[in-house]
C-alpha positions in Angstrom: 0.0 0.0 0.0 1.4 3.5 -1.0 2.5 6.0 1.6 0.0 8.2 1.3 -2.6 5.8 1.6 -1.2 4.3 4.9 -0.9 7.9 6.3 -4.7 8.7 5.4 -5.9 5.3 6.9 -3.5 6.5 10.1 -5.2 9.7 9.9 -8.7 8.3 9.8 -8.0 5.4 12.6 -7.1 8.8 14.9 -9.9 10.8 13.7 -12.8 7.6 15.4 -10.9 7.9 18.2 -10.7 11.3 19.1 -14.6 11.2 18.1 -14.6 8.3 20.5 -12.6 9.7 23.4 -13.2 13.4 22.9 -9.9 14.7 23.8 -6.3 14.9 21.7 -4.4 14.2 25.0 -6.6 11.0 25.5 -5.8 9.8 22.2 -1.8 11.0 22.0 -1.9 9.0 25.5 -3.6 5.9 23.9 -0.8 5.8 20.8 2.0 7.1 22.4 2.3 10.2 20.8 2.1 14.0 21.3 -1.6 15.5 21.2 0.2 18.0 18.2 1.2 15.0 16.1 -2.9 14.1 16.6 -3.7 17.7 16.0 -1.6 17.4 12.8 -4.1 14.5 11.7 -6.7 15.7 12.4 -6.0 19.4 10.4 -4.9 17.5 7.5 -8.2 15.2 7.2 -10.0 18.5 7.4 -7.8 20.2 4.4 -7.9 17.1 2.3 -11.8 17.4 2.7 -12.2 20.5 2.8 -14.6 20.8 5.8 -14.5 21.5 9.6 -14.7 17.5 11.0 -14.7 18.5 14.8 -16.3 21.4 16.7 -13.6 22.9 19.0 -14.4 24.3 22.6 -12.3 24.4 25.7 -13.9 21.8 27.5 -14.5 19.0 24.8 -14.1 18.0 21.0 -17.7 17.4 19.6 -18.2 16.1 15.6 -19.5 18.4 13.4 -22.5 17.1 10.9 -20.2 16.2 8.5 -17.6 14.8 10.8 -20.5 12.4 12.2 -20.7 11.0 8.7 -17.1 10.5 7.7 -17.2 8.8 11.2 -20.0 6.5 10.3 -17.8 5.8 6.9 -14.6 5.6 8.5 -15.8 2.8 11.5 -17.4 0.8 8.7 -13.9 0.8 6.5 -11.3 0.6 9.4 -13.0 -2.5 11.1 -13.4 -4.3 7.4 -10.1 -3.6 6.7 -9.4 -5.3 10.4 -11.5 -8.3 9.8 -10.2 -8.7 6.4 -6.5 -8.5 7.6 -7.2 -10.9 10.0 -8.9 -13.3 8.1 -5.9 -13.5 5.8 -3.6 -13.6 8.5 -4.7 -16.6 10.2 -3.5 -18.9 7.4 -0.3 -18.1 8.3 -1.0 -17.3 12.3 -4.5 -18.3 14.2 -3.3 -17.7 17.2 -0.9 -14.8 17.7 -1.6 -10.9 18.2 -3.3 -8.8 21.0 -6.8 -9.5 22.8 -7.9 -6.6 24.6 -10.7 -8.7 27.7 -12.4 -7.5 30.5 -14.0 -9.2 33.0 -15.7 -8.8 36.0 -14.1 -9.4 39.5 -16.0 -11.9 42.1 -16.9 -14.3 39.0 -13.6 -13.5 36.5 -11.2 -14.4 39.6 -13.0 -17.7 40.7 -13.7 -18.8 37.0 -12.0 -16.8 34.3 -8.8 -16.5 35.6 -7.9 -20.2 35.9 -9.1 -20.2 32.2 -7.0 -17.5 31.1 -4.4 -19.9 32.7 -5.4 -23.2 30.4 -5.8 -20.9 27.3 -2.3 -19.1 27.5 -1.0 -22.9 27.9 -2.9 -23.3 24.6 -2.1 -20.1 22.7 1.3 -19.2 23.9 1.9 -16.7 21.2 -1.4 -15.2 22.5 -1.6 -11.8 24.2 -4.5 -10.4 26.6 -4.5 -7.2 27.8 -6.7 -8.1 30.8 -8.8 -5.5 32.7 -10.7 -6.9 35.6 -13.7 -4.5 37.1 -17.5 -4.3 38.1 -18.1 -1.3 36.2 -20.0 -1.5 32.4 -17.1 -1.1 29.8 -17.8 1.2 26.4 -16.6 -2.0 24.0 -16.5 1.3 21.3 -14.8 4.0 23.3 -12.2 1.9 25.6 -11.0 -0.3 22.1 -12.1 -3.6 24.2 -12.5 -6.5 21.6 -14.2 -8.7 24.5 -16.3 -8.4 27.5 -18.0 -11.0 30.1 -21.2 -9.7 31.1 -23.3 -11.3 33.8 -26.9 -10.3 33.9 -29.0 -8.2 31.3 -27.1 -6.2 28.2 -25.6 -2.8 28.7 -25.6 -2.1 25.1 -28.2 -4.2 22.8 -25.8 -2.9 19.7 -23.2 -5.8 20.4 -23.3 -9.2 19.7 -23.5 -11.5 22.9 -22.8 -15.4 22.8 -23.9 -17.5 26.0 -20.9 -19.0 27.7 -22.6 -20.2 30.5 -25.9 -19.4 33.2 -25.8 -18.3 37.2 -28.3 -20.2 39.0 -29.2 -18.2 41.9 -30.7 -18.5 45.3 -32.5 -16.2 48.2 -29.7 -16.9 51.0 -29.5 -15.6 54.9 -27.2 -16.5 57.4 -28.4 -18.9 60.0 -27.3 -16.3 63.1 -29.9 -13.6 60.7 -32.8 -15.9 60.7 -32.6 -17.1 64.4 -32.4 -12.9 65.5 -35.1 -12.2 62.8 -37.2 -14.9 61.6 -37.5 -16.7 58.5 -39.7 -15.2 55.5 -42.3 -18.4 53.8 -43.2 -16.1 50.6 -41.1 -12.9 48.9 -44.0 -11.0 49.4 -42.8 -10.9 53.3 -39.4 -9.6 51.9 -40.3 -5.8 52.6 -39.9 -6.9 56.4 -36.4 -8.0 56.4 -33.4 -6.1 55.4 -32.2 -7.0 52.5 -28.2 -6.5 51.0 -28.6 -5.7 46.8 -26.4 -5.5 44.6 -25.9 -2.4 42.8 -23.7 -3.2 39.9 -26.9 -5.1 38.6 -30.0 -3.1 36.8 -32.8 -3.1 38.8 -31.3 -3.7 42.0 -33.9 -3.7 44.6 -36.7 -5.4 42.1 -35.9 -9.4 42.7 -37.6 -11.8 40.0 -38.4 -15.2 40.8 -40.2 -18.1 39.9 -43.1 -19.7 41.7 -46.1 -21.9 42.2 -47.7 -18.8 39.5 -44.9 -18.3 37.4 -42.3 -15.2 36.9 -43.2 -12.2 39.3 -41.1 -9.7 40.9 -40.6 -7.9 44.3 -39.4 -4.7 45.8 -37.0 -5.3 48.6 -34.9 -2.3 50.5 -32.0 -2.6 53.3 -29.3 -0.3 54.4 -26.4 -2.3 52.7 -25.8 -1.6 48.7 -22.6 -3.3 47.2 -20.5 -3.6 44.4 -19.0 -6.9 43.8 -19.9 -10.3 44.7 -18.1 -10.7 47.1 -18.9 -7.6 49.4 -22.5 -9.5 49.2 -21.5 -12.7 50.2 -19.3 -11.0 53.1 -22.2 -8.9 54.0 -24.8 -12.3 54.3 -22.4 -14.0 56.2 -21.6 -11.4 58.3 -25.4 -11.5 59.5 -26.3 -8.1 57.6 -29.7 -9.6 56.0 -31.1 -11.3 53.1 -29.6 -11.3 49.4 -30.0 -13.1 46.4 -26.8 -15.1 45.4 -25.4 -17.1 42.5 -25.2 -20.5 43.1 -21.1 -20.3 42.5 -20.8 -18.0 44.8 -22.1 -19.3 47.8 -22.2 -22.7 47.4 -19.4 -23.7 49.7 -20.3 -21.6 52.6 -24.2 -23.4 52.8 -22.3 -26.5 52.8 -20.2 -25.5 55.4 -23.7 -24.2 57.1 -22.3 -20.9 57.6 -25.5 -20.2 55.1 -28.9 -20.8 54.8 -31.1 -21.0 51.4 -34.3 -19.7 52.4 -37.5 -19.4 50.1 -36.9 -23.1 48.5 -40.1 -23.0 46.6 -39.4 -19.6 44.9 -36.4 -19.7 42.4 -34.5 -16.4 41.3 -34.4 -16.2 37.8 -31.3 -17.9 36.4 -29.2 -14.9 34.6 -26.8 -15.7 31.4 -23.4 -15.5 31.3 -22.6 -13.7 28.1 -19.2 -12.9 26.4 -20.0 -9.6 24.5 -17.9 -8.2 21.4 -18.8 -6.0 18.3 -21.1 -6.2 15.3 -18.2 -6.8 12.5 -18.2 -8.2 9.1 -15.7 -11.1 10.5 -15.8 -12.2 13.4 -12.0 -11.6 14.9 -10.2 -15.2 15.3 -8.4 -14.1 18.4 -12.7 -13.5 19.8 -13.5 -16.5 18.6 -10.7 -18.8 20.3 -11.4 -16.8 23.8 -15.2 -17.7 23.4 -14.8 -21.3 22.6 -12.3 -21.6 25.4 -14.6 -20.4 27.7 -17.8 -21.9 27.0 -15.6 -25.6 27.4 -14.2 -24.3 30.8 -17.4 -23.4 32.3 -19.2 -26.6 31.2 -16.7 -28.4 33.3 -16.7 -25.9 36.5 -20.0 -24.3 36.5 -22.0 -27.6 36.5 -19.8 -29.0 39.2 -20.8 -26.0 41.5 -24.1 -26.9 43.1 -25.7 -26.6 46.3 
């Protein structure tokens, strides 16, 4: 490819991210460059085109009409470009460049991690750029190829495979229930404290299944946490009620540190999803992390059960 091609294709890679990221330093940081050198791109595209492609204020970097559409243009040519490249480079390597993953903690470190283990066995000449946090990831924004997503979508615009499903359960420690008493229906919820989990939509509205099918509840408490884990610690500590994944507090009931409560009603089972971007190709390096996965958690996930 001639130079000046390679040079526009550099200057339109830096153009969807600045749109992305809104900032020249962001990007400079991101590439290792100087936010002139991505001023320099950007004022070039613009001459070349003839047209004003960002709105400039002192706060932020907003597209202009017709920078929106040589976005549009320029996402839909740099990621065919992307998924052609790496269709043809997989006859010669399936199993070599970068993969940019983020999971989320309580689950990733009890499940994923000991994948990621296995899989770099596999694919040595594989790299991961791992990130590991609660919060919802911008696939688009943050340049993440893959994301584990527990629970409902945060963006309907990606494609999401199911790699596995969380059984869950109402749960209590026993020390709670003697001081409290035990609820017999989730109606009777509202009189108990109950810990949520706020990483998850819909926090305080618990669905189950019952005797009449799917219905929901409105439960409150004084306790709202982040991970996992803080839940499980917050049940066990005698704090109040939850709802709880099977995996994650399977070993503690049969310890009998704690109690499943509410046996008749069933949470509704969530989906373990591994979520990536609409592309023409799916990327190989995606597709040997999701295959990799899905075979790990049939073997640990149906061995955790209470």
């Amino acid at each position: 490819m001639c130079g000046g091609c390679m040079d526009v294709l550099t200057s339109m890679a830096i153009f969807c991210r600045v749109v992305e990221m809104g900032s020249f330093a962001a990007v400079a940081d991101e590439r290792g460059v100087s936010p002139s050198s991505v001023s320099k791109h950007i004022t070039a595209l613009e001459k070349r085109l003839g047209t004003q492609m960002l709105g400039r204020t002192t706060r932020q970097l907003n597209p202009t009409e017709a920078g929106c559409e040589y976005y549009n243009y320029c996402t839909h040519m740099l990621e065919e470009l992307a998924e052609v490249e790496a269709s043809v480079s997989r006859y010669q390597s399936e199993t070599s460049g970068t993969l940019s993953f983020s999971i989320p903690v309580t689950f990733g470190e009890l499940f994923i991690l000991p994948a990621l283990w296995e899989f770099h066995k596999k694919y040595p000449d594989m790299n991961v750029d791992l990130t590991i946090s609660e919060r919802k990831v911008d696939l688009v924004r943050e340049g993440i190829d893959l994301d584990i997503q527990i629970g409902a979508l945060a963006d309907s615009t990606m494609v999401a495979r199911r790699i596995g499903r969380a059984e869950r359960v109402f749960i209590a420690s026993p020390e709670y229930l003697l001081k409290n008493g035990e609820p017999e229906t989730p109606s009777q919820l509202d009189q108990f404290n109950c810990v949520t989990l706020s990483s998850m939509p819909a926090s305080e509205e618990w669905q189950y299944t019952g005797p009449a099918g799917v219905e929901k509840v409105k439960v409150s408490g004084n306790l709202a946490v982040n991970t996992p884990a803080a839940l499980r610690e917050a049940v066990l500590a005698g704090v109040g009620l939850a709802v709880a994944p099977v995996w994650l507090v399977h070993e503690q009931v049969q310890q009998g540190k704690l109690q499943v409560i509410l046996k008749d009603f069933k949470p509704v089972t969530l989906d373990i999803n591994a979520v990536y971007r609409k592309r023409l190709y799916v990327q190989q390096k995606v597709v040997l992390m999701v295959d990799h996965l899905r075979e790990s958690f049939k073997r640990t996930l149906m061995m955790v059960k209470i």
